[in-house]
C-alpha positions in Angstrom: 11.5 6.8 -7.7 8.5 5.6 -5.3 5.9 3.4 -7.5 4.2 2.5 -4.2 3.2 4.7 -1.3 1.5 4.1 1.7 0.2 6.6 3.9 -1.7 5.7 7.5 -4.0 8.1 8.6 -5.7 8.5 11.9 -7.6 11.9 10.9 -5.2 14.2 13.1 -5.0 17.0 11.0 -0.9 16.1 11.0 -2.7 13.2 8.6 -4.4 15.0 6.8 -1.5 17.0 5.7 0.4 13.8 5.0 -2.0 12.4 3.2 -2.3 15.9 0.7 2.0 15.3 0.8 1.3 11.7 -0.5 -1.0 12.6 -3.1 0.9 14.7 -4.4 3.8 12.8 -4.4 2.0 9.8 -5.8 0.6 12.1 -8.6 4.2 13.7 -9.8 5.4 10.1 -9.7 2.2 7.7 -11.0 3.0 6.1 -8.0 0.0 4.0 -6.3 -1.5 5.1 -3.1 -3.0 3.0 -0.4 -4.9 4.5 2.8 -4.6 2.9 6.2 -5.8 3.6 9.3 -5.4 1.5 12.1 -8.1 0.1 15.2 -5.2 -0.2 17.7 -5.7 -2.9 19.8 -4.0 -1.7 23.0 -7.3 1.0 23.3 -9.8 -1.7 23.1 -7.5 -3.5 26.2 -8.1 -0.1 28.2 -11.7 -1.4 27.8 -11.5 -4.8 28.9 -12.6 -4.7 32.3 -15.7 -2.5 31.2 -19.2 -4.0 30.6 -19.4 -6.0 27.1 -21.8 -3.1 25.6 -19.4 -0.1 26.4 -16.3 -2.4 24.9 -18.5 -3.2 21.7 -19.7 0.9 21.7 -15.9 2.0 21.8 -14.9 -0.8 19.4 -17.6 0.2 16.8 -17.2 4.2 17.1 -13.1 3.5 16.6 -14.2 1.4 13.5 -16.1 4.3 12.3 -13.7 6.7 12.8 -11.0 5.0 10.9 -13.3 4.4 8.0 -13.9 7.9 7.8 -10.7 8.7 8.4 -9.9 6.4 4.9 -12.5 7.7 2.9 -12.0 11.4 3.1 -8.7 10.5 2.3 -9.4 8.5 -0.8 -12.2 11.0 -1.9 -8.8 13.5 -1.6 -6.6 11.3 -4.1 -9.9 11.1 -6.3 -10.4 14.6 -6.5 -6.8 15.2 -7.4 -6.6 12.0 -9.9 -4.9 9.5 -8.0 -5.7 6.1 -8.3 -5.8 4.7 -4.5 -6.9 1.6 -2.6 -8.3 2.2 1.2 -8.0 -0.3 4.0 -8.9 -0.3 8.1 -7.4 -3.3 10.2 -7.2 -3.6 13.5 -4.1 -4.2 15.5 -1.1 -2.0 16.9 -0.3 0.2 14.6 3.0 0.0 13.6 3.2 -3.6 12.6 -0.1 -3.3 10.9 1.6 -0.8 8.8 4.9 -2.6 8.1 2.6 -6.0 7.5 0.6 -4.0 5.0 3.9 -2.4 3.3 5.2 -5.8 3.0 2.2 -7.7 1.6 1.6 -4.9 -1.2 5.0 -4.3 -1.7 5.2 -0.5 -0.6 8.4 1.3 -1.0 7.5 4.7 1.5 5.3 5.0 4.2 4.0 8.6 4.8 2.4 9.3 8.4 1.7 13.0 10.1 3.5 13.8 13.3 1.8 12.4 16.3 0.2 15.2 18.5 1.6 18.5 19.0 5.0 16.6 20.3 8.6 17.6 19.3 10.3 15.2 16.1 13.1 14.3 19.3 10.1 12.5 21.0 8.3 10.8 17.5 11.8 9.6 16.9 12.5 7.8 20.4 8.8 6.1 21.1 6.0 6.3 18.8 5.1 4.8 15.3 7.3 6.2 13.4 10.4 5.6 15.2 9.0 1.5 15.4 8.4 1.9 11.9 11.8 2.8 10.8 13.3 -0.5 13.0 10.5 -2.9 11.2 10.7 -1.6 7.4 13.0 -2.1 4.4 11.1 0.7 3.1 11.4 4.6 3.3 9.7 6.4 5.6 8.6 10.0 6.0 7.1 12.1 8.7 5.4 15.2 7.4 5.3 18.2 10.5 
């Protein structure tokens, strides 16, 4: 059904358990798996009118984050047997996604709830609900 999952991951533990859903789904299906997790750009503009050396701290500690966030994720699919790829861009999220999806031709996304909001409020302004007006693709949001 799926031969080409994506999953973005900020390390929220709603992530992580999309990220165990997307192995799993990838591994019942032999689907591949790639692992994104986003620098979003409009945190680095909070920064902007902060000295150069707190901008370039908060920059580089978001960069570490998100390659964390994509290896623990990867070391998951490895543990389990799934083949994946891991990427970190930076960029607001949701068309980093959907640019990603396109280029590697995914056909479903897989993201985690944002927060501890309600789906009524992921659905009206967050990624998911930009997501699902930019992609061709499936797209699921595991709670």
């Amino acid at each position: 059904m799926y031969e080409n999952i994506l999953i973005a991951t900020d390390g929220s533990e709603y992530a992580v358990r999309a990220a165990e859903v997307a192995i799993e789904l990838a591994k019942k299906m032999e689907a591949g798996l790639l692992v994104l997790s986003v620098i979003d750009s409009g945190v680095l503009r909070d920064f902007c009118h902060e000295p150069e050396t707190d901008r370039r701290r908060v920059e580089r500690d978001m960069r570490l984050a998100a390659e964390g966030n994509v290896e623990y994720v990867v070391k998951l699919g490895e543990e389990a047997g799934v083949e994946m790829k891991g990427h970190v861009l930076a960029g607001r999220p949701n068309i980093e996604i959907v640019n990603l999806a396109n280029r590697e031709g995914v056909d479903l996304i897989i993201l985690g709830k944002h927060r501890r909001q309600n789906l009524g409020r992921i659905m009206r302004g967050d990624v998911a609900a930009r997501l699902l007006e930019d992609t061709d693709c499936s797209v699921l949001v595991v709670v």
